[in-house]
N, CA, C and O atoms as a Maestro MAE file, in Angstrom:
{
 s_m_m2io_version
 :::
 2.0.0
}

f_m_ct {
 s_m_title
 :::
 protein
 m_atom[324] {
  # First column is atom index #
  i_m_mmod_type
  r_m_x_coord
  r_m_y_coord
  r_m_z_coord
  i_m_residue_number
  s_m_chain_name
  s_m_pdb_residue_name
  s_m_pdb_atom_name
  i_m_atomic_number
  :::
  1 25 -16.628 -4.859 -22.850 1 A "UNK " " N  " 7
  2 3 -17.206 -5.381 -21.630 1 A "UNK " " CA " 6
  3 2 -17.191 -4.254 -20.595 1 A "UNK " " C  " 6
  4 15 -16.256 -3.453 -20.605 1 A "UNK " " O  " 8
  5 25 -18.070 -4.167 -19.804 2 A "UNK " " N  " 7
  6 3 -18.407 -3.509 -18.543 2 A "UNK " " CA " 6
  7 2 -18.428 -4.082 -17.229 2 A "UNK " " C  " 6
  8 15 -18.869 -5.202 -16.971 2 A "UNK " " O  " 8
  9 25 -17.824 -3.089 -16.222 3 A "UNK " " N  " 7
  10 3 -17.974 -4.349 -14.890 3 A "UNK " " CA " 6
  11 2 -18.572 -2.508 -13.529 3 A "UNK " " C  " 6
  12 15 -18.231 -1.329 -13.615 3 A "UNK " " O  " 8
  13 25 -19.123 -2.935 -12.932 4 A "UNK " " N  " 7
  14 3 -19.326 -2.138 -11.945 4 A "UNK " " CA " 6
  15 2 -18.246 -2.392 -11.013 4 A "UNK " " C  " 6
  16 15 -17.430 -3.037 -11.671 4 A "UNK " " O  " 8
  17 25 -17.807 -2.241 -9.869 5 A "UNK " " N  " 7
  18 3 -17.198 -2.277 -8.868 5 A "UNK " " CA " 6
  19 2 -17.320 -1.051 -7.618 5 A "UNK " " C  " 6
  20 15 -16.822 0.075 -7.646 5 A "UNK " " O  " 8
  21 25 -18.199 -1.708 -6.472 6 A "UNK " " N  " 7
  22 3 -18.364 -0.740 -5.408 6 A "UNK " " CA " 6
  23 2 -17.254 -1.108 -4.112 6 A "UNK " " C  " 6
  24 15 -17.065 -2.192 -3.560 6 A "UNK " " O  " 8
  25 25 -16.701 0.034 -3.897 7 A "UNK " " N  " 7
  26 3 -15.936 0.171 -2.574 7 A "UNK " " CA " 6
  27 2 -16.681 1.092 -1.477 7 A "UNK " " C  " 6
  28 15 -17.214 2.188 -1.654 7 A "UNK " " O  " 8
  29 25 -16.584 0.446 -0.471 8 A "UNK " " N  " 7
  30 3 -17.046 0.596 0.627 8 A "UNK " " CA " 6
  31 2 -15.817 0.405 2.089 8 A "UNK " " C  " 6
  32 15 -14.866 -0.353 2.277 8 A "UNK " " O  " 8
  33 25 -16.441 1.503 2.893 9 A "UNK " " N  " 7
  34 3 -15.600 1.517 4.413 9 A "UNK " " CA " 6
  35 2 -15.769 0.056 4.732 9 A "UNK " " C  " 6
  36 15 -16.800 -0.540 4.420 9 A "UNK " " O  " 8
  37 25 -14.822 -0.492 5.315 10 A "UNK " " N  " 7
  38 3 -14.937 -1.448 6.530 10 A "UNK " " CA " 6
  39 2 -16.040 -1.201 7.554 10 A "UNK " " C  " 6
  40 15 -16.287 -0.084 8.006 10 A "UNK " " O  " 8
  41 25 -16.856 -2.611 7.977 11 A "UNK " " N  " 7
  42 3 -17.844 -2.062 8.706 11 A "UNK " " CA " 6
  43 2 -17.525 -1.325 9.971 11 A "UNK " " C  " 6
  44 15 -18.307 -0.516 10.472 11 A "UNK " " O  " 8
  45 25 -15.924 -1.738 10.656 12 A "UNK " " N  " 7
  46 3 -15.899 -1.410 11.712 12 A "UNK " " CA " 6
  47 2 -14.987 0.180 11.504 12 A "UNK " " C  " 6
  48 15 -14.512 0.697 12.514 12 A "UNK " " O  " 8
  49 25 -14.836 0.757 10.337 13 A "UNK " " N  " 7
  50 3 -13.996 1.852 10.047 13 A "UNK " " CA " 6
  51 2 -15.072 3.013 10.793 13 A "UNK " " C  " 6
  52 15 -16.088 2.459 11.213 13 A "UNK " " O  " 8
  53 25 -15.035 4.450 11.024 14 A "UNK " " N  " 7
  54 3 -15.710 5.518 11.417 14 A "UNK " " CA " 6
  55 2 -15.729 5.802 9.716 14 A "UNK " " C  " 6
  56 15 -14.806 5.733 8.905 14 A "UNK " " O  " 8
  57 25 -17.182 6.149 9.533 15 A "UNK " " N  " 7
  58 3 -17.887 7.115 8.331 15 A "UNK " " CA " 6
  59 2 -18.234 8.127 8.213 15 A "UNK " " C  " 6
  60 15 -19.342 8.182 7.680 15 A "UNK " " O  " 8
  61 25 -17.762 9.146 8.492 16 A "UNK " " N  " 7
  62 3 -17.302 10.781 9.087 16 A "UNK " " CA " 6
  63 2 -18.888 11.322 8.353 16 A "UNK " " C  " 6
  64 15 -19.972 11.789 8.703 16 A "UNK " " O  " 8
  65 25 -18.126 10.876 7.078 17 A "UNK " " N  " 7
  66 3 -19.293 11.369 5.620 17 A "UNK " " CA " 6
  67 2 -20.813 10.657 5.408 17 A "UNK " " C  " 6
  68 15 -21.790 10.951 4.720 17 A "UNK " " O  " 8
  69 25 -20.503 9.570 6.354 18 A "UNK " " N  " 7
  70 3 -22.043 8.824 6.270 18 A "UNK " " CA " 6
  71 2 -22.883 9.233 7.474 18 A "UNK " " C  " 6
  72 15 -24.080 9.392 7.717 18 A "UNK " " O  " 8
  73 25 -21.936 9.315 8.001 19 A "UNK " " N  " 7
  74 3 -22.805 10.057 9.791 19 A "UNK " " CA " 6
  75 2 -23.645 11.868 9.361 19 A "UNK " " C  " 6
  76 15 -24.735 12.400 9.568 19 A "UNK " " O  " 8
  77 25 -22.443 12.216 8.740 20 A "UNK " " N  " 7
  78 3 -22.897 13.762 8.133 20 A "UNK " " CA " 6
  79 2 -24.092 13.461 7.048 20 A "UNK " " C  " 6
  80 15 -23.677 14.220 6.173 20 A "UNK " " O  " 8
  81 25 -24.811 13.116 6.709 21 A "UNK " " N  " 7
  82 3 -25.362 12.697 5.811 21 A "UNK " " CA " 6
  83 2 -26.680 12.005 6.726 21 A "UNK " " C  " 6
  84 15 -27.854 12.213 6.419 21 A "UNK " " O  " 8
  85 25 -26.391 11.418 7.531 22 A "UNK " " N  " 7
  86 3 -27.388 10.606 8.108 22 A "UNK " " CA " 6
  87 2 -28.207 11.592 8.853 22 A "UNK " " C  " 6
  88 15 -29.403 11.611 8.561 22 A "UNK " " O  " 8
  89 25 -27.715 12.551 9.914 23 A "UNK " " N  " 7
  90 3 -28.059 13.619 10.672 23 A "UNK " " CA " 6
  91 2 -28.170 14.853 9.369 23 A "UNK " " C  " 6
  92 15 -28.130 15.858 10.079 23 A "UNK " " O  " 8
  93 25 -28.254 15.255 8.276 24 A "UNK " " N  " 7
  94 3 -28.839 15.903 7.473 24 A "UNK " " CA " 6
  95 2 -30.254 14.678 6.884 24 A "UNK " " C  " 6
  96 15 -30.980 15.128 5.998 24 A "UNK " " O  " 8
  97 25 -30.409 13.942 7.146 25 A "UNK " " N  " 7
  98 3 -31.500 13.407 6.343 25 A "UNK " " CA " 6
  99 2 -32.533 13.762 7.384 25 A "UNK " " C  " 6
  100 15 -33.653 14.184 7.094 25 A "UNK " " O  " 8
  101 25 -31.997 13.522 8.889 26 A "UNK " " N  " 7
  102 3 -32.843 13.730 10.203 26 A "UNK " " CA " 6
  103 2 -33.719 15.409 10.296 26 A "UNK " " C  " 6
  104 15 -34.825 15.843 10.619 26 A "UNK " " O  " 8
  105 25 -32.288 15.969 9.742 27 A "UNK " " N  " 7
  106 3 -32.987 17.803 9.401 27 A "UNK " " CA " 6
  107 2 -33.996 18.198 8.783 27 A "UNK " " C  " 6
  108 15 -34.984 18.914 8.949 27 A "UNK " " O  " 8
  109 25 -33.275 17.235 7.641 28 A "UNK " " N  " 7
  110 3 -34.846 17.747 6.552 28 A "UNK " " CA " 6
  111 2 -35.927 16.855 6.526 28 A "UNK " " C  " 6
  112 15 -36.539 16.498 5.519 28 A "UNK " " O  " 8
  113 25 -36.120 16.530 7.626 29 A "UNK " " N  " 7
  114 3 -37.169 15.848 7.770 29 A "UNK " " CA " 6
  115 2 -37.469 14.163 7.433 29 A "UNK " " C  " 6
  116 15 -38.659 13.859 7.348 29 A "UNK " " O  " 8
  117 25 -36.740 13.379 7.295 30 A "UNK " " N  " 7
  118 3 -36.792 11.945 6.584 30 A "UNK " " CA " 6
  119 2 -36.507 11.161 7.857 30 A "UNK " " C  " 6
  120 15 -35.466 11.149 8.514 30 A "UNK " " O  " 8
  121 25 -37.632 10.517 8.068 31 A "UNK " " N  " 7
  122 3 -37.404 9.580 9.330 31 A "UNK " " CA " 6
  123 2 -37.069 8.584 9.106 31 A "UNK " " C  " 6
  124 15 -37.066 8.233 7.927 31 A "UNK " " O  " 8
  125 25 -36.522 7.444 10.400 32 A "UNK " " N  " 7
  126 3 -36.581 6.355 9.874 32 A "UNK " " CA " 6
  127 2 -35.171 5.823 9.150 32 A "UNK " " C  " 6
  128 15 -34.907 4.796 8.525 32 A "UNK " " O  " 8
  129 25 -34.649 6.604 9.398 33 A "UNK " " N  " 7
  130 3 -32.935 6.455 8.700 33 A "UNK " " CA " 6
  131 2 -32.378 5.888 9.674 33 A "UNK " " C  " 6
  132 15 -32.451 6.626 10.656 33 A "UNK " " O  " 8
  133 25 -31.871 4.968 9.888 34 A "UNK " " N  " 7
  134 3 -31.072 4.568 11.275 34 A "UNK " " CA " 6
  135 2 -29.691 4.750 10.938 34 A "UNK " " C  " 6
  136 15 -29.053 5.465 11.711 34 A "UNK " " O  " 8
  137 25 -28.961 4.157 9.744 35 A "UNK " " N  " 7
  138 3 -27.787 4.439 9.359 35 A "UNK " " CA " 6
  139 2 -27.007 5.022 8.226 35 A "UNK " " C  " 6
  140 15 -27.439 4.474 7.212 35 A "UNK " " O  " 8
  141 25 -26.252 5.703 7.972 36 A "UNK " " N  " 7
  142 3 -25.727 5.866 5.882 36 A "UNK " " CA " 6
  143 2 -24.130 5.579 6.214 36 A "UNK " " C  " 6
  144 15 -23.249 5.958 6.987 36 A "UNK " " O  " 8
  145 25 -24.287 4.902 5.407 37 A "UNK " " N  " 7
  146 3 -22.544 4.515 4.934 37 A "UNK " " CA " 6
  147 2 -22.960 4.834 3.750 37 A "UNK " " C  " 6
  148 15 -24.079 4.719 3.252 37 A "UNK " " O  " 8
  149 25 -21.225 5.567 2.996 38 A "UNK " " N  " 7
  150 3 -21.036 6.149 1.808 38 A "UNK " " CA " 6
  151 2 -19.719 5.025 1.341 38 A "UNK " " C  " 6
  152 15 -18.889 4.350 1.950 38 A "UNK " " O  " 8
  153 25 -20.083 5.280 -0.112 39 A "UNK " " N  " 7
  154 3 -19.119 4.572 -0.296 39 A "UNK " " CA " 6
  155 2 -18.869 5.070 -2.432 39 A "UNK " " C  " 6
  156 15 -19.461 6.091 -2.782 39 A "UNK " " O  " 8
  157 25 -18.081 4.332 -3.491 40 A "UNK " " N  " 7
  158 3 -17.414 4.933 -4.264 40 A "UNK " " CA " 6
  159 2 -17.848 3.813 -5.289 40 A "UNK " " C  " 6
  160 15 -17.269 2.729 -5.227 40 A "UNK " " O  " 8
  161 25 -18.856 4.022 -6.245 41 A "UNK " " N  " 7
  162 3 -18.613 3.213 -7.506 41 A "UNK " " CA " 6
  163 2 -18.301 3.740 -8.244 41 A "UNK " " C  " 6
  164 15 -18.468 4.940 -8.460 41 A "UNK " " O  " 8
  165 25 -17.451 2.536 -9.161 42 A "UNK " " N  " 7
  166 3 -16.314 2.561 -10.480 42 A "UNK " " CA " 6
  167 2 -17.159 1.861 -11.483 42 A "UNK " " C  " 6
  168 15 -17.701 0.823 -11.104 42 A "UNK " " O  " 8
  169 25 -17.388 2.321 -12.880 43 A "UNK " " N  " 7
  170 3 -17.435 2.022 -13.836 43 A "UNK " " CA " 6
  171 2 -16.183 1.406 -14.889 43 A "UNK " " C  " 6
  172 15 -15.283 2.151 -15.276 43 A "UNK " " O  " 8
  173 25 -16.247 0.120 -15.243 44 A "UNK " " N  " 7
  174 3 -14.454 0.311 -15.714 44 A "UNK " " CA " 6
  175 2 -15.105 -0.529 -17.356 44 A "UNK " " C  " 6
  176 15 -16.011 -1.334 -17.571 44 A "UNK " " O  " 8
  177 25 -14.161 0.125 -18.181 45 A "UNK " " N  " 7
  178 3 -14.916 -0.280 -19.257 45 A "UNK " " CA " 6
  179 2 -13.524 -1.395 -20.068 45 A "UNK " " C  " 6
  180 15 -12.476 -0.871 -20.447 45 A "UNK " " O  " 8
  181 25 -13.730 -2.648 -20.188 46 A "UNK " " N  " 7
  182 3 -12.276 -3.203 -20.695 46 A "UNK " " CA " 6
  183 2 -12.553 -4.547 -21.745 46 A "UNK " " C  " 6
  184 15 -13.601 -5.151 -21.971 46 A "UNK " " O  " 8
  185 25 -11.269 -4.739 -22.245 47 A "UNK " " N  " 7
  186 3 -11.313 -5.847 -22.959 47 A "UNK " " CA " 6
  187 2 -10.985 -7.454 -22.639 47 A "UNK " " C  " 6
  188 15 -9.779 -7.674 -22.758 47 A "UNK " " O  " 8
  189 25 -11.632 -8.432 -22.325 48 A "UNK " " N  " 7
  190 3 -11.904 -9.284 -22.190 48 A "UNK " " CA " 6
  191 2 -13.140 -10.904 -22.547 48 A "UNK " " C  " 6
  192 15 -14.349 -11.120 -22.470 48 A "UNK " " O  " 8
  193 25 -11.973 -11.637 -22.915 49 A "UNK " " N  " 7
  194 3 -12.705 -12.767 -23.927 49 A "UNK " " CA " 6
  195 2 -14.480 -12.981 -23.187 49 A "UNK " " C  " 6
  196 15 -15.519 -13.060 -23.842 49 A "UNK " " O  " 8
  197 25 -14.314 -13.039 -21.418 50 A "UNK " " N  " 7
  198 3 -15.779 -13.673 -21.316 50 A "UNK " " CA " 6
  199 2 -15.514 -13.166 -19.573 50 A "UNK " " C  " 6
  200 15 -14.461 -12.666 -19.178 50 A "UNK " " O  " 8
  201 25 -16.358 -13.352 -18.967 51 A "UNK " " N  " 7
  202 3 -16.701 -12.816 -17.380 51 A "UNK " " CA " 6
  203 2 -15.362 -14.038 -16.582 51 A "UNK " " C  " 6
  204 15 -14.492 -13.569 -15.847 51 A "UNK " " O  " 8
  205 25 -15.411 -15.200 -16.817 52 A "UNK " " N  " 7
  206 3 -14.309 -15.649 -16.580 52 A "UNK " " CA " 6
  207 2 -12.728 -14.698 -16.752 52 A "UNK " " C  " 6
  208 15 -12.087 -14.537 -15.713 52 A "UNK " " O  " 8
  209 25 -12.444 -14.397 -17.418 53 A "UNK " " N  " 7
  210 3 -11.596 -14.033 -17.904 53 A "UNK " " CA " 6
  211 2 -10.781 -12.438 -16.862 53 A "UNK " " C  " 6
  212 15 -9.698 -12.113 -16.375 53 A "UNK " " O  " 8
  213 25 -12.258 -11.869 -17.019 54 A "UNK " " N  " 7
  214 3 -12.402 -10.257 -16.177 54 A "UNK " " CA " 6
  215 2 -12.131 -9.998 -14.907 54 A "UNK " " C  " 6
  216 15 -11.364 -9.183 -14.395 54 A "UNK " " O  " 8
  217 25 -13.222 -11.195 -14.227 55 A "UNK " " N  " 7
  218 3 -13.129 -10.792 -12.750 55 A "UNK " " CA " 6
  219 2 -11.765 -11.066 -12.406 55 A "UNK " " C  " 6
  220 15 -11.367 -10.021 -11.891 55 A "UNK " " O  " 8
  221 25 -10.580 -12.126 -12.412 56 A "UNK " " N  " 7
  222 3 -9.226 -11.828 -11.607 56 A "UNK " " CA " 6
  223 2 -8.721 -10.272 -12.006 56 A "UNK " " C  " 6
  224 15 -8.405 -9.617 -11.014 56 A "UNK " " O  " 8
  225 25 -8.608 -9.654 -13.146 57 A "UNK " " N  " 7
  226 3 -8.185 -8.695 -13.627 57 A "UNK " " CA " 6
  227 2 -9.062 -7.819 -12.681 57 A "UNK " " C  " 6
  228 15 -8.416 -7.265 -11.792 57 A "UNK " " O  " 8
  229 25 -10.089 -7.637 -12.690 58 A "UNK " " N  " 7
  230 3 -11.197 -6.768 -12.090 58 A "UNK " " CA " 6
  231 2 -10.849 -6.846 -10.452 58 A "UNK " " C  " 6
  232 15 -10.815 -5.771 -9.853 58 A "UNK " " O  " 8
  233 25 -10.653 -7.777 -9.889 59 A "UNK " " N  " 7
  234 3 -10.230 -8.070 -8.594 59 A "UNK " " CA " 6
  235 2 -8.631 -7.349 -8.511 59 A "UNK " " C  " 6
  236 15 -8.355 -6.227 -8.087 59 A "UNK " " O  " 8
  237 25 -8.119 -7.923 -8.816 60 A "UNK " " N  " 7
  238 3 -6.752 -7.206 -9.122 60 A "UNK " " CA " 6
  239 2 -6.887 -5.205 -8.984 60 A "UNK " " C  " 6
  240 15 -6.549 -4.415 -8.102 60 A "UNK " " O  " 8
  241 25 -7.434 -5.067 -10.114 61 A "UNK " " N  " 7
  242 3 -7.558 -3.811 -9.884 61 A "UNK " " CA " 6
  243 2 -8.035 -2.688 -9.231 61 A "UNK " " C  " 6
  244 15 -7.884 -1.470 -9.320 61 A "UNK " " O  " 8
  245 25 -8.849 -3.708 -8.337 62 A "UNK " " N  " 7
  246 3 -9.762 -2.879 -7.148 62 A "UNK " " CA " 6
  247 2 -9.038 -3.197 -6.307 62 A "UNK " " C  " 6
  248 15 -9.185 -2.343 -5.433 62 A "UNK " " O  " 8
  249 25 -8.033 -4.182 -5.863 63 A "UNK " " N  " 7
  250 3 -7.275 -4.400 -4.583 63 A "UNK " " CA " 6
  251 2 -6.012 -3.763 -4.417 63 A "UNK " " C  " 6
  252 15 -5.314 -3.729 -3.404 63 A "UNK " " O  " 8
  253 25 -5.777 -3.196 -5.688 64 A "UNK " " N  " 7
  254 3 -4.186 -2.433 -5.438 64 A "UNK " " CA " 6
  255 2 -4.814 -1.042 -6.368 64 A "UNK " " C  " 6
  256 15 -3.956 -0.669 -7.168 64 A "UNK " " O  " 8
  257 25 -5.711 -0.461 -6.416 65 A "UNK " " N  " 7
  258 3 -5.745 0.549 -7.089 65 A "UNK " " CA " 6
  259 2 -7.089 1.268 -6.903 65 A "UNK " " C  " 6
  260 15 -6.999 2.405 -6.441 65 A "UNK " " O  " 8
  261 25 -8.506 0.739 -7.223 66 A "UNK " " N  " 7
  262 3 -9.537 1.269 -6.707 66 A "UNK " " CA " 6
  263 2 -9.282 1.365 -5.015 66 A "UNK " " C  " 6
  264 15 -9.132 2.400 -4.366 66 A "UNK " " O  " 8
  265 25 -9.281 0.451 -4.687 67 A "UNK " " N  " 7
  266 3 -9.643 0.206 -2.489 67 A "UNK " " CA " 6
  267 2 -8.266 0.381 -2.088 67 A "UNK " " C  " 6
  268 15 -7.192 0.214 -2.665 67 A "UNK " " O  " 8
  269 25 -8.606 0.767 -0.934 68 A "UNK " " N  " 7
  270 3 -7.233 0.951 0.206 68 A "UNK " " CA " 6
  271 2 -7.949 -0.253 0.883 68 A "UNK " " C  " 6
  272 15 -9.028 -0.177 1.470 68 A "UNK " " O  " 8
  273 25 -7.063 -1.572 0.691 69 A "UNK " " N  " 7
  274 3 -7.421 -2.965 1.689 69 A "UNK " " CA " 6
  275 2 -7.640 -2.882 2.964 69 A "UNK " " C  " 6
  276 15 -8.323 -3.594 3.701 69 A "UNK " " O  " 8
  277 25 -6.917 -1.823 3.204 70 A "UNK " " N  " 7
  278 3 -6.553 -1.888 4.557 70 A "UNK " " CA " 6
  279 2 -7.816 -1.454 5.437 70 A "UNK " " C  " 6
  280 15 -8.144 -2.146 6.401 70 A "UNK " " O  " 8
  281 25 -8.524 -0.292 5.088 71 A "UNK " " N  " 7
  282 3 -9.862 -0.067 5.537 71 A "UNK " " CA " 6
  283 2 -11.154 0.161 4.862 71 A "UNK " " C  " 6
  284 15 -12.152 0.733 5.301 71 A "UNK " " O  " 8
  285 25 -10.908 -0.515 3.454 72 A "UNK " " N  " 7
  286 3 -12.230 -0.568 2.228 72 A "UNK " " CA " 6
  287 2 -12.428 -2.037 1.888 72 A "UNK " " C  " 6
  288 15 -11.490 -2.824 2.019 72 A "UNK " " O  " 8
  289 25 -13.481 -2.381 1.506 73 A "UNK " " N  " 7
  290 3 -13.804 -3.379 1.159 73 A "UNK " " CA " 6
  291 2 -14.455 -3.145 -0.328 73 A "UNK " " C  " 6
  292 15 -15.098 -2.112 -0.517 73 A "UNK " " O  " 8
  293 25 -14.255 -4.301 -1.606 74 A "UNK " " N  " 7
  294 3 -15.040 -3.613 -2.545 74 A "UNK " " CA " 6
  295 2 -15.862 -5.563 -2.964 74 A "UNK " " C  " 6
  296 15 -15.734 -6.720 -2.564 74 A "UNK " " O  " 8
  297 25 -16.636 -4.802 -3.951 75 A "UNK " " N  " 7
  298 3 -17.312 -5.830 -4.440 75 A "UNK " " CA " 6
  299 2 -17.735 -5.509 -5.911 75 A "UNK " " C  " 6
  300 15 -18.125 -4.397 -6.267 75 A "UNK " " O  " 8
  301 25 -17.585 -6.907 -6.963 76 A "UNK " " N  " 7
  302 3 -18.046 -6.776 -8.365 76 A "UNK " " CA " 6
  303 2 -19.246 -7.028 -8.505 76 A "UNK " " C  " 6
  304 15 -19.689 -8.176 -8.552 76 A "UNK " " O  " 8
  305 25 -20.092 -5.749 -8.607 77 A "UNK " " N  " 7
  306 3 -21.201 -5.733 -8.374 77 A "UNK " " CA " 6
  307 2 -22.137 -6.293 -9.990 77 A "UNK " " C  " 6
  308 15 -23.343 -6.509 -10.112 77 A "UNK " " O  " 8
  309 25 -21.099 -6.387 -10.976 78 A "UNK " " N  " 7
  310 3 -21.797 -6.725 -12.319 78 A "UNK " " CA " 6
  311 2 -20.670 -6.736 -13.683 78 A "UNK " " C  " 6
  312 15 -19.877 -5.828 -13.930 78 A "UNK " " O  " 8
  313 25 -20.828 -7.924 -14.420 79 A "UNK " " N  " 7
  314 3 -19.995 -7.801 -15.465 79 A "UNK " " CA " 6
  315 2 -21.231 -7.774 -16.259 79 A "UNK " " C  " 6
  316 15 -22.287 -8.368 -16.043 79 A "UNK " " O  " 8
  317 25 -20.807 -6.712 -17.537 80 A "UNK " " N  " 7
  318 3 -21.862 -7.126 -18.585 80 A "UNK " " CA " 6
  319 2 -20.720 -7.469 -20.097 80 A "UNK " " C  " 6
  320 15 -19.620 -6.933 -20.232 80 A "UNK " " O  " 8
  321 25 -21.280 -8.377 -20.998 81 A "UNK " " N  " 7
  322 3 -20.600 -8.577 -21.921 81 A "UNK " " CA " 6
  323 2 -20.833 -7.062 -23.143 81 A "UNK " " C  " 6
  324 15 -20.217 -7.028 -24.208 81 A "UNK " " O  " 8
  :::
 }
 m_bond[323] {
  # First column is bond index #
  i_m_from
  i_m_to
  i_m_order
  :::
  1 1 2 1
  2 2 3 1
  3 3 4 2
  4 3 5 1
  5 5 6 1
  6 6 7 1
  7 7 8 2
  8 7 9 1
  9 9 10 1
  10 10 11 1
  11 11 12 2
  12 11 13 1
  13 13 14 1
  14 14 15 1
  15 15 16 2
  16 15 17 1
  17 17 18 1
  18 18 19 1
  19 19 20 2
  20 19 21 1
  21 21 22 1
  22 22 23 1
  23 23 24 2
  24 23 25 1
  25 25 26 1
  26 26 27 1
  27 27 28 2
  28 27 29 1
  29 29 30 1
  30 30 31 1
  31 31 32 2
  32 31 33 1
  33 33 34 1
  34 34 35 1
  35 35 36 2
  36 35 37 1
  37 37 38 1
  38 38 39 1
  39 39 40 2
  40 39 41 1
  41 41 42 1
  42 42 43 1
  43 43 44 2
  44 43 45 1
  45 45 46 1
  46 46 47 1
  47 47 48 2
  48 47 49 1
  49 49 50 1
  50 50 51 1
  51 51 52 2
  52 51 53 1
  53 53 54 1
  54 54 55 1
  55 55 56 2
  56 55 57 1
  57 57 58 1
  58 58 59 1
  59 59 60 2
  60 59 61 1
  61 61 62 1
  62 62 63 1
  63 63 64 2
  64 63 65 1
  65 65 66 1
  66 66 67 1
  67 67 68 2
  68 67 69 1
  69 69 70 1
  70 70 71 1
  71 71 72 2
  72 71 73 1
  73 73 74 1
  74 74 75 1
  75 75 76 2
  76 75 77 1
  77 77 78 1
  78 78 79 1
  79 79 80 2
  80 79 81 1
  81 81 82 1
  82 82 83 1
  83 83 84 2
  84 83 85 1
  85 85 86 1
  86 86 87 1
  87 87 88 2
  88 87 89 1
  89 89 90 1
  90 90 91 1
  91 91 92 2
  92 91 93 1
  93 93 94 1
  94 94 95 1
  95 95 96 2
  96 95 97 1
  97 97 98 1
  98 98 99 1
  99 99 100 2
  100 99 101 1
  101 101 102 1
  102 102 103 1
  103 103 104 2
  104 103 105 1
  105 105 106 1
  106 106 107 1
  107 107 108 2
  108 107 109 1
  109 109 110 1
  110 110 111 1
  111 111 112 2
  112 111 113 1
  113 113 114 1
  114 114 115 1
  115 115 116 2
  116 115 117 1
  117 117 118 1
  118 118 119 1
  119 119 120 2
  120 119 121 1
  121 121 122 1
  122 122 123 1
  123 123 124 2
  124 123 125 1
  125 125 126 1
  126 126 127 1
  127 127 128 2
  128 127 129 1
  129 129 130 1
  130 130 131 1
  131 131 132 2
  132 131 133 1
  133 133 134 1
  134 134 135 1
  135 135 136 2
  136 135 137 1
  137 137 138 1
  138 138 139 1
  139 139 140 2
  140 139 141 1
  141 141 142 1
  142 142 143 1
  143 143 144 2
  144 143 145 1
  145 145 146 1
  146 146 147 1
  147 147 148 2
  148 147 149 1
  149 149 150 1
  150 150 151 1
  151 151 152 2
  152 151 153 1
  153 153 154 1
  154 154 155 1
  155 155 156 2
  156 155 157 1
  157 157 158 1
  158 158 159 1
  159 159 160 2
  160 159 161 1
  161 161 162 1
  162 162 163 1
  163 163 164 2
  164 163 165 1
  165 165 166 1
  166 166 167 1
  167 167 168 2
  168 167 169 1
  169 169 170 1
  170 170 171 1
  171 171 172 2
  172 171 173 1
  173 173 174 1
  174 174 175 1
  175 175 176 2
  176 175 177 1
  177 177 178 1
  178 178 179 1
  179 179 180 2
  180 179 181 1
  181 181 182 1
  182 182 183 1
  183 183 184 2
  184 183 185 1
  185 185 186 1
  186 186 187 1
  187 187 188 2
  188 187 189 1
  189 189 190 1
  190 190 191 1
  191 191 192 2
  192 191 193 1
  193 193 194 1
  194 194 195 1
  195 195 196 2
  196 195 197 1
  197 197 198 1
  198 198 199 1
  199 199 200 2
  200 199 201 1
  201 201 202 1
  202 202 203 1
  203 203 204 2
  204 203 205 1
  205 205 206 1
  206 206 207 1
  207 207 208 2
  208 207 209 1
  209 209 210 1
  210 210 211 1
  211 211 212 2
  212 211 213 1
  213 213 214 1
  214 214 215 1
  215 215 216 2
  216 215 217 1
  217 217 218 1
  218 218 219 1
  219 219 220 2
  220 219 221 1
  221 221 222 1
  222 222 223 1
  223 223 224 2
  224 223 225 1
  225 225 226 1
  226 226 227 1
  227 227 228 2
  228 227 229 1
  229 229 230 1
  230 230 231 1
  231 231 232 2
  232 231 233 1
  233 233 234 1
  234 234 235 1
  235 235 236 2
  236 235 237 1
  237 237 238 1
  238 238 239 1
  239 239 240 2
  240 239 241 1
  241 241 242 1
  242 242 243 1
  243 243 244 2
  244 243 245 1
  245 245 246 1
  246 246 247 1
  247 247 248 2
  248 247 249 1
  249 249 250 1
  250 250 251 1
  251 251 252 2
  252 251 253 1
  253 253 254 1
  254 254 255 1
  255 255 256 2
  256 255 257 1
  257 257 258 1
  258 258 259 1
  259 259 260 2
  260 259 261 1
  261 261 262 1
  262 262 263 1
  263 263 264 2
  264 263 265 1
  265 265 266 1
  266 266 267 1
  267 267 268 2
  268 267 269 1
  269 269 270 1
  270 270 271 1
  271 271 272 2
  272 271 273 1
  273 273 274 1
  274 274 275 1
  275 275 276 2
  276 275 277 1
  277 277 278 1
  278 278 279 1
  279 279 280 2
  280 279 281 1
  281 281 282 1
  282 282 283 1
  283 283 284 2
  284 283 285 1
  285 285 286 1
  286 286 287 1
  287 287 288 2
  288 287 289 1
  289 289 290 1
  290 290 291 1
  291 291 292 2
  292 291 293 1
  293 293 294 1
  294 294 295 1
  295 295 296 2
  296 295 297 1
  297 297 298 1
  298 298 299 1
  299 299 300 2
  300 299 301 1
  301 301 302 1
  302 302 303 1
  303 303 304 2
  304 303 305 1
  305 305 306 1
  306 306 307 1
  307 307 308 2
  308 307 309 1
  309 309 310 1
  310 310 311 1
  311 311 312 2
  312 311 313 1
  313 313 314 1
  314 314 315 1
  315 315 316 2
  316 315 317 1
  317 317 318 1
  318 318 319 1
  319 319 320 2
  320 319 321 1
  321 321 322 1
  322 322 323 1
  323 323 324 2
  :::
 }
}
């Protein structure tokens, strides 16, 4: 089984790396960008009977090990069997 999992800043955190990024898109010319937040997907590849089964494990492991709670937020963006 396969599960995606994206972590992302808190909306209200500063995005040092998304701001740098946003004002380089402005340079080279790409209008129309108003904002970039960056953020970190995980591929996690594991064993489990059915999508029931995954996501607490999958949750689990993004809350004490992928994300810092404290100023990331993540989301299971996909289980595949």
């Amino acid at each position: 089984m396969k599960a995606l999992i994206h972590v992302t800043l808190k909306p209200d955190v500063l995005d040092p790396q998304g701001k740098a990024i946003g004002a380089a898109c402005g340079s080279l010319g790409y209008e129309g960008i108003r904002d970039v937040r960056q953020g970190k997907l995980f591929e996690v590849e594991l064993d489990a009977a059915d999508e029931a089964a995954a996501r607490p494990l999958l949750a689990e492991l993004a809350d004490k090990l992928l994300s810092n709670p404290v100023i990331e937020d993540y989301e299971i963006v996909s289980i595949e069997v």
